[in-house]
C-alpha positions in Angstrom: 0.0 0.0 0.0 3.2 2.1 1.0 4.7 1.9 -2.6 1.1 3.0 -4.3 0.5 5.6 -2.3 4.3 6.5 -3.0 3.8 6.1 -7.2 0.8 8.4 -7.2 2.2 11.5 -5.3 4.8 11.2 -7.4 2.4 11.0 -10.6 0.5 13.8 -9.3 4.2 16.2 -9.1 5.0 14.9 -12.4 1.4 16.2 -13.8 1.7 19.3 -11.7 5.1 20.3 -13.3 4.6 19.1 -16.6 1.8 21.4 -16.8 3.4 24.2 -15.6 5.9 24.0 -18.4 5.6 25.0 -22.4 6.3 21.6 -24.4 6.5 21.1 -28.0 5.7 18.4 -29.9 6.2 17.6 -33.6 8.5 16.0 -36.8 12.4 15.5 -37.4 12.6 14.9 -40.9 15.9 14.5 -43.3 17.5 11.4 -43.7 14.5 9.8 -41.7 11.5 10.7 -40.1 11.4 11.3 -36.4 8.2 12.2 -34.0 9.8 14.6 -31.5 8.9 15.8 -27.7 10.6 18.5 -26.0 9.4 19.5 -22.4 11.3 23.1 -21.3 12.7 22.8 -17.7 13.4 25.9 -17.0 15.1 29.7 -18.1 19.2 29.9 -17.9 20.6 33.1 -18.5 21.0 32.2 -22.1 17.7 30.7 -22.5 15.3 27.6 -21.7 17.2 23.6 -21.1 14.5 21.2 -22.4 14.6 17.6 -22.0 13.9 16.1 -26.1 12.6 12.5 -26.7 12.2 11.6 -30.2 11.3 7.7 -31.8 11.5 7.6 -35.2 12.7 5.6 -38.4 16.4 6.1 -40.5 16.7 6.0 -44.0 19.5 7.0 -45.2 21.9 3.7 -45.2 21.8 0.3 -47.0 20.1 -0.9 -43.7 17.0 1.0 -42.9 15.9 0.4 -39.1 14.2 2.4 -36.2 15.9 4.1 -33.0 14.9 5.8 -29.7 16.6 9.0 -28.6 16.9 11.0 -25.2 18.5 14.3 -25.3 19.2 16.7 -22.6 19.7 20.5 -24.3 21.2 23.2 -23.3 20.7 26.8 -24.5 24.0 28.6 -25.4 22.4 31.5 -27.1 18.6 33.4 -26.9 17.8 36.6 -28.9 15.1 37.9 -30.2 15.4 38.9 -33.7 13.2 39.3 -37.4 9.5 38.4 -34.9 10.8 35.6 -32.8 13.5 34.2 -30.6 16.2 32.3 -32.7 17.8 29.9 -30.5 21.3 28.0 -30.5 21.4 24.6 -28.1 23.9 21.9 -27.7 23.2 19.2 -25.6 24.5 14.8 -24.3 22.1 12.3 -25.4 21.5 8.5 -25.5 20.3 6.2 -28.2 18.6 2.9 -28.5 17.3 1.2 -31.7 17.5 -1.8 -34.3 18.7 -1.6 -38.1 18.5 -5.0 -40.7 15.7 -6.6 -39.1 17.8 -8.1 -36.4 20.7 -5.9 -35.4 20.7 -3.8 -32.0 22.2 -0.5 -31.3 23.1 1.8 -29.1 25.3 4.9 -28.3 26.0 8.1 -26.8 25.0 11.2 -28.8 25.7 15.1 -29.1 23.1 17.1 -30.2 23.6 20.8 -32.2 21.4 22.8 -33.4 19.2 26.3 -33.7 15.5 26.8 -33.7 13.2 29.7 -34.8 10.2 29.9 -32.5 7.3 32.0 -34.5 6.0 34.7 -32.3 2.3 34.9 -34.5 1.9 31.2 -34.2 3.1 29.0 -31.5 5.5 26.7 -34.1 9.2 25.9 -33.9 11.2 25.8 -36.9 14.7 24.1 -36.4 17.8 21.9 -37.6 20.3 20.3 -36.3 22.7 17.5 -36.3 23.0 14.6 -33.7 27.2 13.2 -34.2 27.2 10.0 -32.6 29.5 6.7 -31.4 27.1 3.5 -31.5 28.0 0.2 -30.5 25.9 -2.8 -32.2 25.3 -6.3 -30.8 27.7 -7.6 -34.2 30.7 -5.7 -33.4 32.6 -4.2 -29.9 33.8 -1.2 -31.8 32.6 2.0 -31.4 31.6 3.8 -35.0 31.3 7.4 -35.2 28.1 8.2 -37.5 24.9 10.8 -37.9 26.4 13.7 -39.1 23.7 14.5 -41.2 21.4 17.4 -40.4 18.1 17.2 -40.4 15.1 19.8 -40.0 12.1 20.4 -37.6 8.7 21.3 -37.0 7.0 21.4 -34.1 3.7 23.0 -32.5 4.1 24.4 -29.4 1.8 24.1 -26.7 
């Protein structure tokens, strides 16, 4: 009884703060096609941090597959300019997904990038570029990959 009365004060906090903060929520697309979450945490002096969670599919190589990303972002630079703030983030991120029907992988990921959020319209406009080492269940090595950038839209709520 302890640990369910534990799990739903913690549920309610969670719903309390997440509704507290402005999200977003939208497409990656590029080499792939990605449905992306980002939840702001909070001003710096240089701008919002936002937590982003995106699941999508890659198709850019000889073996198409699907992947899971986490990202942490951090805002380096937040001006307002030309009707709406033009941001520039950089953020550590994991990756988990499966490519030629049978092969898993993972790795750690850097995320970089800049985003236009409309002041008319509550959309974000963005691209940005995930470099990333990934480790598959067929080989120990570490491959460096993902340097191609891909662009964003996302409604902001």
């Amino acid at each position: 009884m302890k640990k369910i009365a534990i799990i739903a004060v913690m549920l309610l906090l969670a719903a309390f703060v997440s509704g507290a903060q402005p999200r977003s929520f939208g497409l990656r697309f590029g080499a792939g096609l990605e449905i992306s979450y980002q939840h702001n945490l909070g001003s710096s002096l240089q701008g919002p941090n936002f937590f982003e969670f995106d699941a999508g599919v890659m198709g850019y190589t000889n073996y198409p597959g699907y992947r899971l990303s986490a990202i942490y972002d951090f805002t380096l630079l937040s001006r307002y300019f030309l009707g709406g703030d033009w941001s520039l983030f950089i953020g550590p991120g994991l990756t988990l997904g499966m490519y030629d029907k049978s092969k898993f992988m993972g790795g750690l990921l850097m995320q970089l990038g800049i985003s236009y959020d409309l002041e008319a319209i509550p959309l974000s406009i963005g691209i940005d570029t995930r470099p990333c080492f990934i480790m598959t269940n067929d080989s120990a090595n570490l491959s460096f990959k993902e340097l191609i950038p891909m662009a964003s839209l996302r409604w902001k709520f």
